[in-house]
N, C-alpha and C positions, 0 to 999 in steps of 0.2 A: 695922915690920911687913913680912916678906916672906912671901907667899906662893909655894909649891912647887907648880910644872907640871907636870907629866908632858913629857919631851924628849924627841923621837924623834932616831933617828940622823943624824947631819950629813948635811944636804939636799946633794943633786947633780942637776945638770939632768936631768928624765924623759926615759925611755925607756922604752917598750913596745912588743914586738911578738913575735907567734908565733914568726916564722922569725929571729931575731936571732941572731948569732952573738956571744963574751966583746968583739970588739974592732972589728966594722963593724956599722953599721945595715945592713939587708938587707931585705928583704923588703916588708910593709906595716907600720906601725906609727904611734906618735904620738911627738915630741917636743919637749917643753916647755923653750927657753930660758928664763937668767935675765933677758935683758932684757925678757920677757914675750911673745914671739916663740913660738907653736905652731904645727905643721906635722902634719898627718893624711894620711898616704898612701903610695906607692911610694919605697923606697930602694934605691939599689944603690952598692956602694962607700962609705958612709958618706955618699951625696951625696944631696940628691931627687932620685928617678929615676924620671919617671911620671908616673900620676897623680895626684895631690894638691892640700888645699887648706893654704893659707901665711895667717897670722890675726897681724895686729903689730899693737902695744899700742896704737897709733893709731886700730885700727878698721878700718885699709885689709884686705883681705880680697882675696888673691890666689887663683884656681883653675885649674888646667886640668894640663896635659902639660908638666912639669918635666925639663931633661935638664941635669942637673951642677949642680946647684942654682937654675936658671934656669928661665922658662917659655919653652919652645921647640916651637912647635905651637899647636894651639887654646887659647884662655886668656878669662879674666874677671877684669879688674880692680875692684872697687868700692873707691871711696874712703868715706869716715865723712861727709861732705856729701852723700852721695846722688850724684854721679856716676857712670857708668858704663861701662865701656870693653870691648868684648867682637869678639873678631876673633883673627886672628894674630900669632903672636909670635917672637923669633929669638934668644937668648941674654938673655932679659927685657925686649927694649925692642918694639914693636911695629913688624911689618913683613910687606907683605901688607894685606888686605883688611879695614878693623876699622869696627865702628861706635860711635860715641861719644857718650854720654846726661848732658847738662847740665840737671843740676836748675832751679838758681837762674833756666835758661833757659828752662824746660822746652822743652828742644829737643834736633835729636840730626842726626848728618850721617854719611856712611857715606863712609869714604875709604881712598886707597892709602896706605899708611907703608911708609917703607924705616928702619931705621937708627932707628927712635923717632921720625923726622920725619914731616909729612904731606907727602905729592907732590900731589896731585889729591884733590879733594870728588868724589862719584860722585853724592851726592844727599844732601838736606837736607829736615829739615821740623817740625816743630813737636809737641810731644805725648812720649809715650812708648811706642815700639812694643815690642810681647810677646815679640818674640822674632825672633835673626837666624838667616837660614839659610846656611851660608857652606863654600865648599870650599875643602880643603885642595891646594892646586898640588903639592904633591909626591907625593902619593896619590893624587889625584884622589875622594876620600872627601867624602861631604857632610856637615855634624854641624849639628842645631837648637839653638842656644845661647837660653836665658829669659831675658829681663831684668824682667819684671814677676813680682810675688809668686806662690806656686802656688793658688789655688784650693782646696786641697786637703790634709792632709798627706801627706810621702811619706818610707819609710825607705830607705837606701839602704847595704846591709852585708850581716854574717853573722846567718845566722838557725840555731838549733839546737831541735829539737822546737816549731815553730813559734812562737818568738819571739826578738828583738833580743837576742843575743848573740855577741860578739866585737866586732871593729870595725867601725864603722858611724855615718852621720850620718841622723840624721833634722830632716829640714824641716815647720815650724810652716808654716800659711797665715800667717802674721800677718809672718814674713820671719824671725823664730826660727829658731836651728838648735843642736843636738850634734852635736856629731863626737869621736869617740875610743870608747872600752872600754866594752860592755854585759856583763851579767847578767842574765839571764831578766827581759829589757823594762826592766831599771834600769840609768843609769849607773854603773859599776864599773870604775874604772881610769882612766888617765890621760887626760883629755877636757877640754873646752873649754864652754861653753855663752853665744850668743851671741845677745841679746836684741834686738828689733827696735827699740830706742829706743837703743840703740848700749852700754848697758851690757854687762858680759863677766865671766864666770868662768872660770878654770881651773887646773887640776893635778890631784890627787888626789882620785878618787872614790870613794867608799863606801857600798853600797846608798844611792844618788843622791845624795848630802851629801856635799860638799868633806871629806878628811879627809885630814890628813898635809899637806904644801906645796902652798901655791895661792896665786891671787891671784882677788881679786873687783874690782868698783867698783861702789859705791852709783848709785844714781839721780840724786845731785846732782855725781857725780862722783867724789867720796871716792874712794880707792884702801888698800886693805891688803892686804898681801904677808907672807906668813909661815905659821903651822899650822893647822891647822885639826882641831876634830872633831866631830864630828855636824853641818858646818855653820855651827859658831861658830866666834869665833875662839878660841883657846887654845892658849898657849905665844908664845916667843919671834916678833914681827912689827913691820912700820913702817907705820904708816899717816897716808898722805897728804891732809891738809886741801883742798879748791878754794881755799874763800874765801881763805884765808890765806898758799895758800903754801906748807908747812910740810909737815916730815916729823916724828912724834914717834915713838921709837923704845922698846920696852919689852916686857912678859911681859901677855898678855891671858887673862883668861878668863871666857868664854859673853860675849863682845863687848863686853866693858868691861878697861879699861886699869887695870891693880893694881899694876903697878909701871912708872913712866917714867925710861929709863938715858939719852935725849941726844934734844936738837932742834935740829934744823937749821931754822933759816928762810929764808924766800924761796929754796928747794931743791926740784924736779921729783924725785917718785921717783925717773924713771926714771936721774936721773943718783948715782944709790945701787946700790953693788952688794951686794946680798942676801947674797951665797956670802960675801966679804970681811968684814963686816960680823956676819954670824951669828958666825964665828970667834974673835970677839972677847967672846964673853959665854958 
């Protein structure tokens, strides 16, 4: 028995953006590496240049003023444990004025870094404050950075005849967020969706359902990587056991496996490359 998928065109890393030119990223835009790596915001030169927020397959969750692909300026680091490191930054590593929020401590201390090292504690204290106010020495600009959830929801993008369209993130109170490509209030286009319990989608959207290349992760963790449409899975993908370990590699369709071509066991998706791999089938 083989069943016939519908195949789209051999997948290459996403890109999206208004002002893009045939051969550098430029402008604002999203893009999706294979190692599961998305990035929503300013480029220049083919580099992050800007604003933007950086989302790796870990869950660590980079934001702030990128300069050459680094955070260089104001910034917010969240790790996937609940940590949180929010202050200045110089080539990616912290330096300047940061303050740093340890879960497992619940506690947090505000200190000088040079270089990614700490120099001096400035103050310490227990709890998790709302929010740091902190200026920039080279501007002398002051900027309110959050570290507690909003209250609230809030979108932050293009809006066309009064609703979510273009690029844009919108923030869940619950710690939820999207970021990437809207359509009249739906996500459309290449975006991320990133859940307060640390599960994550992304790639291709389609009146708000994954369609075309994405990756998901279940709730227990599961990972599958490959096509998608209306949301399901369908067509050539690998999808990653927890319990087990294991990558099983094959043609899916509406989220069951119809044909199994190779398994790896005790194998980490991440160390499968998708591009490589699809080529082959």
């Amino acid at each position: 028995f083989f069943l016939m998928v519908p195949r789209p065109p051999r997948s290459t890393p996403l890109y999206s953006s208004a002002a893009s030119d045939v051969y550098k990223r430029q402008g604002v835009g999203c893009y999706l590496w294979y190692n599961g790596h998305f990035y929503n915001g300013e480029w220049k030169d083919d580099k992050m240049n800007g604003y933007g927020t950086l989302f790796s397959p870990s869950g660590r969750i980079l934001q702030g003023i990128f300069e050459e692909g680094k955070l260089s300026g104001w910034g917010k680091r969240i790790d996937p444990n609940g940590d949180i490191y929010v202050g200045m930054w110089k080539k990616g590593e912290y330096n300047g004025k940061g303050l740093t929020y340890t879960k497992a401590l619940h506690s947090w201390h505000l200190s000088e870094y040079a270089a990614g090292e700490m120099k001096t504690t400035l103050r310490s204290g227990e709890g998790k404050p709302s929010a740091l106010k902190i200026r920039n020495p080279e501007t002398g600009e002051h900027k309110l950075m959050l570290l507690n959830k909003l209250s609230f929801d809030r979108y932050d993008g293009e809006i066309i005849n009064g609703m979510r369209d273009g690029n844009g993130t919108y923030m869940f109170a619950d710690g939820s967020f999207y970021t990437g490509y809207w359509r009249k209030n739906t996500p459309n286009g290449i975006g991320l969706f990133y859940y307060s319990d640390g599960k994550y989608d992304s790639g291709q959207y389609k009146e708000g359902f994954l369609d075309g290349y994405g990756k998901a992760q279940s709730h227990n963790g599961d990972i599958y990587e490959g096509y998608f449409q209306k949301g399901n899975m369908m067509g050539f993908g690998i999808y990653y056991t927890i319990a087990e370990n294991s990558c099983i590699l094959g043609y899916f369709a509406m989220n069951k496996l119809q044909q199994k071509s190779e398994m790896y066991k005790e194998v980490h998706l991440s160390r499968l490359n998708f591009r490589q791999i699809e080529k082959r089938y």
